[in-house]
C-alpha positions in Angstrom: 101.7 98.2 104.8 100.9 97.0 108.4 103.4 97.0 110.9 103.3 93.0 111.4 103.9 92.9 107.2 106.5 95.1 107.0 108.1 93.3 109.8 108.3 90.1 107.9 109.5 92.1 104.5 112.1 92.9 106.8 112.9 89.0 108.1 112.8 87.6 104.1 112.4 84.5 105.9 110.0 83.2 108.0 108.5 80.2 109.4 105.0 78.6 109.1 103.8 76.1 111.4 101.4 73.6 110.6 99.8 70.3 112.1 99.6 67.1 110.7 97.6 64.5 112.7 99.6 65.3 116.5 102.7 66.2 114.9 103.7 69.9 114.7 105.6 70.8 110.7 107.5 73.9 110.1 108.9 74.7 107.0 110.5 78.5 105.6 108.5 80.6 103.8 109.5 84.1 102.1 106.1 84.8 99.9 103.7 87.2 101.8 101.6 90.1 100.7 99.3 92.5 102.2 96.3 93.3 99.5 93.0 94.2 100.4 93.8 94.6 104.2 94.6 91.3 104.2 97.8 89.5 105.2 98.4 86.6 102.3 101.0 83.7 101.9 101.0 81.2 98.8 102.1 77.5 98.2 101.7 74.4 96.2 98.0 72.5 96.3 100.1 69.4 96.0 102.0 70.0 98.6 102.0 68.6 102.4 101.7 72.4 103.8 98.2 72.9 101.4 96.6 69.8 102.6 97.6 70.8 106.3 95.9 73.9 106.1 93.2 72.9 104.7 92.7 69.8 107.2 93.3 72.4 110.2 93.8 75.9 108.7 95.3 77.4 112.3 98.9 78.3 111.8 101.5 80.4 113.2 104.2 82.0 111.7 107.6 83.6 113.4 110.7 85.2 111.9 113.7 87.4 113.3 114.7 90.8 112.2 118.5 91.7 112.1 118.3 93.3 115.2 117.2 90.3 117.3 113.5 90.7 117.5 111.4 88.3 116.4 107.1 88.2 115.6 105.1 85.6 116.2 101.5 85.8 113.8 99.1 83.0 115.4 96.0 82.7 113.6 93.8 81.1 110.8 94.2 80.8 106.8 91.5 80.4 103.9 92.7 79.6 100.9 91.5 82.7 98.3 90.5 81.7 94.5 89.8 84.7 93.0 93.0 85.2 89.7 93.5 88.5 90.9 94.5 87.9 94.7 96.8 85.7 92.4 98.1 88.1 90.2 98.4 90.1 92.8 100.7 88.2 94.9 102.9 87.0 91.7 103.5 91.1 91.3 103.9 91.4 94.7 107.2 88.9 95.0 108.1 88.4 91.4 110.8 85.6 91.5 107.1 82.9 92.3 106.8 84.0 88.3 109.8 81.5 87.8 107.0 78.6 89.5 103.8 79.8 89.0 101.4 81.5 87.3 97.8 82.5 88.1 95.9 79.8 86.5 98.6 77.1 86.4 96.1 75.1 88.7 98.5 74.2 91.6 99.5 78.0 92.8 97.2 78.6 95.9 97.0 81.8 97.9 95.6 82.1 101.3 94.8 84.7 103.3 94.2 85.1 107.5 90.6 85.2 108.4 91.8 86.2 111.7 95.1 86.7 113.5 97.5 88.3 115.8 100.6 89.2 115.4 103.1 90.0 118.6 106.7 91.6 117.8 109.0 90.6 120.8 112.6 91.4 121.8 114.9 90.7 124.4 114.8 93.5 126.4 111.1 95.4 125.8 107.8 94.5 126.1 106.0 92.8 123.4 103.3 94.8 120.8 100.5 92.9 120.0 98.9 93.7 116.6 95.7 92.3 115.7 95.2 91.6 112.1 
């Protein structure tokens, strides 16, 4: 696991940024894998957060650790059809069993195309990790 995924195993919650029209959304997200060297998150295709991304698919996520440092991950998202990048993320965080499975038609994972991730604190310098 890269460092900027196990960072966010370690928040359990994080937050993902969208845009819709000039108006910035941020929701809290806990669903993330790392499979095929890829970083991945999932949603709902009928949900405002899906049709964000795929109007604008730059987003940013951040969380904080228990120890006060936090990690921003600025980049962009594709959404990724394939069942077993699906499966995979259904295995990967088991309780999205209880809402979705991989060919329910609204379960949706996406993956970033391209991204950076920078791990910050109060007191060092930041690490920049480039996904």
């Amino acid at each position: 696991m890269n460092k900027a995924a196990q960072f966010l195993s370690d928040c359990q919650t994080f937050y993902l940024a969208t845009v819709e029209n000039d108006q910035p959304r941020v929701r809290p997200f806990g669903a993330f894998m790392e499979w095929e060297g890829k970083t991945y998150i999932c949603t709902n295709n009928k949900k405002n957060v899906f049709a964000q991304i795929i109007k604008n698919p730059k987003v940013e996520i951040s969380g904080m650790d228990k120890n006060g440092k936090w990690i921003r991950i600025s980049g962009e998202v594709k959404p990724d059809a394939r069942k077993g990048a699906k499966e995979a993320m259904l295995a990967a965080v088991p309780s999205l069993q209880k809402m979705y499975n991989a060919d329910d038609g609204i379960y949706e994972v996406l993956y970033f195309t391209e991204a950076t991730a920078t791990i910050y604190s109060f007191g060092g310098e930041p690490e920049v990790i480039r996904l």
